[in-house]
N, C-alpha and C positions, 0 to 999 in steps of 0.2 A: 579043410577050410584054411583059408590063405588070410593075412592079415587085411587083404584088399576088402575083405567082404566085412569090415568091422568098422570101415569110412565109409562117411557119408559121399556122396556121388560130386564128381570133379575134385578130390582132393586127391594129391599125389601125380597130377598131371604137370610137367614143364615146359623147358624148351630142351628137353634132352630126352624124351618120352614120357614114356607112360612108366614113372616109379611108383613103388610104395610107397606112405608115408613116411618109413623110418628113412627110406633112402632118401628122401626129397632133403627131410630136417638134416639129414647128414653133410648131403652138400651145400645147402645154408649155413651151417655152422661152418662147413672146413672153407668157404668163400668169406664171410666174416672173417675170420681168422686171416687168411689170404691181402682182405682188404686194411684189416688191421698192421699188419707189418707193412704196407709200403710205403718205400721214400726210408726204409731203415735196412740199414747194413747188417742182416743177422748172420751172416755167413760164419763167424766165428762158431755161432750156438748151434749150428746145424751139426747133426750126430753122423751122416754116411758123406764118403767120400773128403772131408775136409776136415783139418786137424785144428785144432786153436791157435797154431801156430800160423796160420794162413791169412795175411791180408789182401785185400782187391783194390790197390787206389784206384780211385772215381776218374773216369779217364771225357776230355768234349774233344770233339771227331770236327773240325771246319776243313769245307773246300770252297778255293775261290777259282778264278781260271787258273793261276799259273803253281800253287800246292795244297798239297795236303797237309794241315795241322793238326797235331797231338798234344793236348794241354794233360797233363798227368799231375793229379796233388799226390805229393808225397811227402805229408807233414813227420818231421822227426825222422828223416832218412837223409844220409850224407850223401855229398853227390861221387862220392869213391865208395859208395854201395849199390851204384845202380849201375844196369848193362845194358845197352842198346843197342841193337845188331838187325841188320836189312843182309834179309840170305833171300832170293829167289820168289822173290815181292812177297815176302813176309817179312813184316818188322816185328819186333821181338826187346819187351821192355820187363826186364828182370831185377831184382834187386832183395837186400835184406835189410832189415831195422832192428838195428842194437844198441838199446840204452838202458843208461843204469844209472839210478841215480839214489843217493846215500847220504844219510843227517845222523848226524850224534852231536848229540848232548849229556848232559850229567845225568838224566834221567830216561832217556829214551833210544834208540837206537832204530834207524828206519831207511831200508834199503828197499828199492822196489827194482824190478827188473821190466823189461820189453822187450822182447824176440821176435821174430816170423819172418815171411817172404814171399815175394811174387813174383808173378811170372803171367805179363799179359800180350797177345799176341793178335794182329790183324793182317788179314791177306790186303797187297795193295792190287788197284788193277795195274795190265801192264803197260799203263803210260806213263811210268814214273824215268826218274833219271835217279838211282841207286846212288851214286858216285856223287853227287852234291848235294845229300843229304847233312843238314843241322842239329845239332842239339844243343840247346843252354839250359840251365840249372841256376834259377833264383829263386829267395824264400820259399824253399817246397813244392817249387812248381817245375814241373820237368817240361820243356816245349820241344817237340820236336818238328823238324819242318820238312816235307818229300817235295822236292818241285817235282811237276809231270814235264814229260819231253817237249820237245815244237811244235810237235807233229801233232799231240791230246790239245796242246793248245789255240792251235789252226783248225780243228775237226770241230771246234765248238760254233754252228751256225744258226745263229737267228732266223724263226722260221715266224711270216705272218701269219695271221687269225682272220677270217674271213666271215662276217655274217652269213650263218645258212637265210637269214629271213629277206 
């Protein structure tokens, strides 16, 4: 006798088939959970594959006709710690964050440290122009700019919209 036979009729049915009961409440709970962390940065807490050491700044992706922008927050990282490199229409945005910072008093003594590093990367298509690529570096914000070539920019044509009716 299977656990199915100890529920009442249509329970343990979804949109992913015909579960058990305990598998249904399983995947509720781990969706709960799922829905509960987002819009939050847990990458640190997570146990395979990444070290505590690991951060991911928050990167916004804009194209308009003539580039590609990369807005990159990189709060509390110098801009002689970050590396940016266009190889083979992948740009390539690396860097490391070291601070340290220290109080003493008569009574107290308090050092805290901060470590890690990233390394985030996107393929570009290939109507970029590699060779007059920008970067600037103000308050934590790393911008980087890829113009596309003449030719991406010329291919872009306005096409009308015709009532079927």
């Amino acid at each position: 006798m299977t656990d199915r036979h100890l529920t009442p009729f249509g329970w343990g049915k979804s949109k992913k088939g015909d579960l058990s009961p305990l598998e249904d409440l399983q995947g509720r709970i781990n969706s709960m959970f799922d829905d509960m962390w987002k819009g939050f940065d847990i990458a640190p807490f997570r146990a395979f594959g990444e070290s505590l050491g690991d951060i991911s700044p928050k990167v916004d992706i804009k194209e308009n006709e003539k580039t590609y922008s990369f807005l990159v927050e990189l709060p509390g990282i110098d801009e002689k710690d970050v590396d940016v490199t266009l190889s083979d229409n992948r740009l390539t945005i690396k860097g490391e964050k070291k601070q340290e910072k220290e109080e003493k008093d008569e009574n107290r003594h308090l050092v805290e440290r901060s470590y890690g590093s990233f390394k985030r990367s996107f393929d570009l298509p290939a109507d970029v122009e590699p060779g007059k690529t920008k970067a600037e570096f103000s308050k934590g914000i790393l911008t980087v700019v890829v113009p596309k070539s003449a030719k991406a920019k010329s291919a872009v044509k306005k096409v009308a919209i015709k009532s079927a009716g």
